[in-house]
C-alpha positions in Angstrom: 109.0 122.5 76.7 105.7 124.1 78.1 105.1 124.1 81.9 101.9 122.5 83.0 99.6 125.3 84.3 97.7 124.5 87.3 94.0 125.9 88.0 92.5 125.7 91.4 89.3 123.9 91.1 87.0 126.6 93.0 87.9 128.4 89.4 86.9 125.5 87.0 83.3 125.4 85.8 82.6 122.4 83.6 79.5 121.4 85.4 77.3 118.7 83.2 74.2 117.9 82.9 73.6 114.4 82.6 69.8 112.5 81.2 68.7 108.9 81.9 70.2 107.8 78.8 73.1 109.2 79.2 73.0 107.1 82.2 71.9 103.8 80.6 74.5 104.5 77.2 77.7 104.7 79.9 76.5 101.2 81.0 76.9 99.8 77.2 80.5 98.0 76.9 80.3 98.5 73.5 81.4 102.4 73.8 84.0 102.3 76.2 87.8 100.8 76.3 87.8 97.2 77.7 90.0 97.1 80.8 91.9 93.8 80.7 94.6 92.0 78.9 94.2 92.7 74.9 96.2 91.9 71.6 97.3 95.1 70.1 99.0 96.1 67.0 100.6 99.8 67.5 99.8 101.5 64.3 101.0 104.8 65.2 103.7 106.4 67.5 104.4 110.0 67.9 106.9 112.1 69.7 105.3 114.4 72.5 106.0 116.5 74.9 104.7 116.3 78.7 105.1 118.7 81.6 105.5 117.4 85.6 105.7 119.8 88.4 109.8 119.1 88.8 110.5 118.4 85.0 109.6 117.8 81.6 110.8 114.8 78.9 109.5 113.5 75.6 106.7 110.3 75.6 106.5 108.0 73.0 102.3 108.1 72.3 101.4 105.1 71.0 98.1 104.1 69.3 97.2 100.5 69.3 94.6 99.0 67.4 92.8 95.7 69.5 93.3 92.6 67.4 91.6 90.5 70.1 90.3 90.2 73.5 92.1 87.9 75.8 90.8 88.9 79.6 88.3 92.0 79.9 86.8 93.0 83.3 83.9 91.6 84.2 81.5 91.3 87.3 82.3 88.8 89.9 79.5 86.2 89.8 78.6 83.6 92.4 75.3 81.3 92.0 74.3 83.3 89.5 74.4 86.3 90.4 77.2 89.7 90.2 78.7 89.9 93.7 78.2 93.7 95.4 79.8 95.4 97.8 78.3 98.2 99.5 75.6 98.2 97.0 78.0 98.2 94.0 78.8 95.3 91.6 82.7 94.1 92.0 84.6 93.8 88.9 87.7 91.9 88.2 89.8 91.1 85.1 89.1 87.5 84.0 89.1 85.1 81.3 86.2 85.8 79.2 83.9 82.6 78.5 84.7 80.1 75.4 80.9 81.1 74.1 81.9 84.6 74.8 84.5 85.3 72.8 83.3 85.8 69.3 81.1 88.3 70.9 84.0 90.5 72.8 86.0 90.3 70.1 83.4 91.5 67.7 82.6 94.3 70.1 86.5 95.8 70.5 88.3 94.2 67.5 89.1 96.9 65.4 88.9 99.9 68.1 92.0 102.1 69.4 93.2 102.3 72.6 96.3 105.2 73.4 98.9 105.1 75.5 102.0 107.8 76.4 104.9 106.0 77.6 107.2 108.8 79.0 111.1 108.5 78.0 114.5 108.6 80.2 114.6 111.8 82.3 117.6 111.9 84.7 114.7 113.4 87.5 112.2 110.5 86.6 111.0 108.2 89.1 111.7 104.8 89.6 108.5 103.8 88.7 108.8 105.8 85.4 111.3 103.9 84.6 110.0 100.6 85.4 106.9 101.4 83.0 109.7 101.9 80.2 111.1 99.0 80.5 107.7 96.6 81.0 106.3 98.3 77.8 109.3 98.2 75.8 109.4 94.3 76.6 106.0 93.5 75.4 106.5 95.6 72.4 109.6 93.5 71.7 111.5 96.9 71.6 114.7 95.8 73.8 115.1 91.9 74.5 115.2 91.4 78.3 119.3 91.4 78.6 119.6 94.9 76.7 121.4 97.8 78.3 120.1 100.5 76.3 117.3 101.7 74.9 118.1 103.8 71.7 114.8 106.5 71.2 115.4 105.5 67.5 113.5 102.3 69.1 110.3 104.4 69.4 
């Protein structure tokens, strides 16, 4: 596997130029991934290969197409109006409004969203590990009482 090369910043130069409307488009929910709970199908999964400073191990990348919306993040509103702190508008996953959700759903329905879970490395953390087993739950991979995950699984 390939080591992960690491660049100082003082020696990266990506610098962007950004217009109004680039501005106004990034505030358009319609391009970006919802953050929330949403119904997926995985369509596609793919072995790959991923560096760490102390090790490397294969991921499972998975690419899930939304079939619904069923929480997205939205702005905190009270009497009326988005709640701010320090100038900024709070956001917090919540259920989306009954009149709302032919809308949402006709925004993200259809749309990807990708995902890397990484596979069993003896130097992984515990968290790592954790992960694996959440995602491989909700994907109805392992039941809850299994004591192995096979990568065939994947």
């Amino acid at each position: 596997m390939a080591d992960t090369q690491i660049t100082p910043w003082n020696e990266i130069n990506v610098d962007e130029d950004i217009s109004e409307a680039d501005q106004s488009a990034s505030n358009d929910l319609s391009t970006t991934t919802p953050v929330g709970r949403l119904l997926c199908t995985v369509v596609e999964c793919d072995a790959v290969e991923k560096s760490f400073k102390n090790y490397s191990c294969y991921a499972a990348n998975l690419k899930m197409q939304i079939d619904s919306i069923l929480k997205i993040e939205q702005p905190i509103i009270d009497n009326g109006k988005p709640v701010k702190r320090n100038g900024e508008v709070i956001m917090k996953v919540q259920d989306i409004p009954e009149n709302k959700i032919q809308e949402f759903n006709s925004l993200f329905a259809g749309r990807f969203v990708f995902d890397d879970v990484n596979l069993f490395s003896p130097s992984e953390k515990e968290a790592m590990k954790k992960r694996r087993l959440f995602v491989a739950k909700k994907l109805r991979l392992i039941s809850p009482n299994a004591t192995k995950i096979k990568t065939s699984v994947w």
